[in-house]
FIKOLZA-1660 file (N, C-alpha, C; in steps of 0.1 Angstrom, whole numbers, plus 5000, padded with zeros to 4 digits):
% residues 57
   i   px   py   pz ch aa at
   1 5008 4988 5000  A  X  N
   1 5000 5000 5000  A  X CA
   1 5009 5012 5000  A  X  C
   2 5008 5022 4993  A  X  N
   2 5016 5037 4991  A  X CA
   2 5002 5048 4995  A  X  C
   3 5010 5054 5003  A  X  N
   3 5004 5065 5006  A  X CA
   3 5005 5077 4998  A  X  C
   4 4998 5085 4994  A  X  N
   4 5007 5101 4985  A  X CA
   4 5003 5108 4996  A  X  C
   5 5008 5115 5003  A  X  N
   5 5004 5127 5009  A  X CA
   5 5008 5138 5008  A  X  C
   6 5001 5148 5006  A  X  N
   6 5008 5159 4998  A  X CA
   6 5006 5171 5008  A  X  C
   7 5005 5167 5023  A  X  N
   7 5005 5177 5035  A  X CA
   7 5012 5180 5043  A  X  C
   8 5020 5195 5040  A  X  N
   8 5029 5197 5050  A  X CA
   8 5028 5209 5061  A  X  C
   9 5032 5211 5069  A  X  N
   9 5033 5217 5081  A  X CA
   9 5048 5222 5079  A  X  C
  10 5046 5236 5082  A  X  N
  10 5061 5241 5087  A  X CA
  10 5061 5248 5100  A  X  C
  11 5068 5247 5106  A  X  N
  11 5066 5256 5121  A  X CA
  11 5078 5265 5118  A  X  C
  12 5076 5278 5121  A  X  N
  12 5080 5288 5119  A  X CA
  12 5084 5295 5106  A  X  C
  13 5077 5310 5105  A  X  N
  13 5075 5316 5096  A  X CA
  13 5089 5325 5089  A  X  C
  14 5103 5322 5098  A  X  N
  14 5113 5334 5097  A  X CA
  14 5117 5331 5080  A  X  C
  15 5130 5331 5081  A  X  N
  15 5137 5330 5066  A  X CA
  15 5134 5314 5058  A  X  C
  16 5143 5307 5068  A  X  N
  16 5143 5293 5060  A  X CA
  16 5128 5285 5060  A  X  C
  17 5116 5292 5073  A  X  N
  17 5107 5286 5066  A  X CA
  17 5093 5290 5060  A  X  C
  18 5098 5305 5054  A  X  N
  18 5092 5309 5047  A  X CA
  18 5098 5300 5034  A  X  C
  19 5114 5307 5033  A  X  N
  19 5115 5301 5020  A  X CA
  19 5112 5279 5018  A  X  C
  20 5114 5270 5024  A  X  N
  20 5107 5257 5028  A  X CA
  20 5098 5256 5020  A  X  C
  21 5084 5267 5028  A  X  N
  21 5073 5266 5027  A  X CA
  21 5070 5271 5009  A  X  C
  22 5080 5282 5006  A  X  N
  22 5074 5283 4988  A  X CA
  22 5078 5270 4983  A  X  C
  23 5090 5262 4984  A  X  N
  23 5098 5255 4977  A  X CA
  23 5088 5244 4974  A  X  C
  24 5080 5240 4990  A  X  N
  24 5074 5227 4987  A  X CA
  24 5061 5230 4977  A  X  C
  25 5055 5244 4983  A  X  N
  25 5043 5248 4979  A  X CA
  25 5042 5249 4960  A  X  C
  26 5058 5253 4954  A  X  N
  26 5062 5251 4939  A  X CA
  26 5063 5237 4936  A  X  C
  27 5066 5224 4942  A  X  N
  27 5063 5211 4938  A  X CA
  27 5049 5203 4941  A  X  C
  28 5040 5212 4943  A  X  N
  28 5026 5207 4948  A  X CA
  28 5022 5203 4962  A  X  C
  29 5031 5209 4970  A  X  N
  29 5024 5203 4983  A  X CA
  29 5014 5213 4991  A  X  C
  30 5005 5210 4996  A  X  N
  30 4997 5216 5002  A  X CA
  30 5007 5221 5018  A  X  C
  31 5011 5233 5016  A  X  N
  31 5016 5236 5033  A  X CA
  31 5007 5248 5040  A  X  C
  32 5008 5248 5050  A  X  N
  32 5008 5255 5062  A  X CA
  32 5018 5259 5068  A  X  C
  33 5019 5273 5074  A  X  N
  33 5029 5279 5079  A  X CA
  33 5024 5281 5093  A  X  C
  34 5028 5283 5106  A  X  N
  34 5027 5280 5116  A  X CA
  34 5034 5290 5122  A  X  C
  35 5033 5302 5131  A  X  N
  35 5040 5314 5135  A  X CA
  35 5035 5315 5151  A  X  C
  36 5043 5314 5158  A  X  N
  36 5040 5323 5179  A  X CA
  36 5036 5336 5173  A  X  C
  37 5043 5345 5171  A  X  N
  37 5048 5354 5168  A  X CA
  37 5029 5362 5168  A  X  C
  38 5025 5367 5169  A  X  N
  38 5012 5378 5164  A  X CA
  38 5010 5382 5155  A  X  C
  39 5026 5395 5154  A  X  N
  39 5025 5401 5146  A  X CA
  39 5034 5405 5139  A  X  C
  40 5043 5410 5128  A  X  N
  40 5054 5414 5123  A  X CA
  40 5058 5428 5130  A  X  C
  41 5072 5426 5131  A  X  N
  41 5079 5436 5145  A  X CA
  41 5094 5432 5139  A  X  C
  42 5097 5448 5134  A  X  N
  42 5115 5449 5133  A  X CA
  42 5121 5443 5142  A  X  C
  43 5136 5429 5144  A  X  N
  43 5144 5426 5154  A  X CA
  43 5155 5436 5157  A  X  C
  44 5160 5441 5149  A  X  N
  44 5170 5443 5148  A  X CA
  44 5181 5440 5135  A  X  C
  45 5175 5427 5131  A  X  N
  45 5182 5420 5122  A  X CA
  45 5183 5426 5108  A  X  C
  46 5191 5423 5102  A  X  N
  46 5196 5426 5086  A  X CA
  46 5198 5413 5077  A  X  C
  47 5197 5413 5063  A  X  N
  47 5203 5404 5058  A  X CA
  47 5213 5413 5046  A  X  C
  48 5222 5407 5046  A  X  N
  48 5232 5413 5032  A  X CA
  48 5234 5408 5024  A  X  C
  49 5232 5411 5013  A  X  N
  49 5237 5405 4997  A  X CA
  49 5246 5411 4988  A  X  C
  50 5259 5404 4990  A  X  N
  50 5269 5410 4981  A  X CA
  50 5264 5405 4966  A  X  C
  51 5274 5412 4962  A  X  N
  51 5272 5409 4945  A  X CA
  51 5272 5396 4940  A  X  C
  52 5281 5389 4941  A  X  N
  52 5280 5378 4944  A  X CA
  52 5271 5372 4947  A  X  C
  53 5262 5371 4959  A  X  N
  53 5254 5364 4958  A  X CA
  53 5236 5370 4956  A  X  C
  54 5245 5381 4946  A  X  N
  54 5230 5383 4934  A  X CA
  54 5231 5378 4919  A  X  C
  55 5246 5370 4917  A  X  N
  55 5242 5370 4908  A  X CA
  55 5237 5353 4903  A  X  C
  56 5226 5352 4892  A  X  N
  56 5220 5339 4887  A  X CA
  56 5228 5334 4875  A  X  C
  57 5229 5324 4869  A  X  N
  57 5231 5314 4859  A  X CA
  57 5227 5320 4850  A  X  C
% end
């Protein structure tokens, strides 16, 4: 017997699983994103992109 199930769960909404959540959501899986959090609120944090890693193929 094979199962397909095409349901996923991510718990937490920051960087890696936002991005998780598109990657599976672009191969057909049904996800949910899952956040403590309330509400969106500046940390402090930054992210940086050198040149380098803007550039694509």
């Amino acid at each position: 017997m094979t199962l397909n199930v095409r349901n996923v769960a991510v718990i937490g909404a920051g960087l890696g699983g936002l991005a998780c959540a598109i990657a599976l959501h672009k191969q057909g899986f049904e996800v949910q994103v899952y956040e403590q959090a309330k509400d969106f609120r500046p940390v402090g944090g930054s992210l940086g992109l050198f040149p380098n890693g803007l550039n694509f193929w």
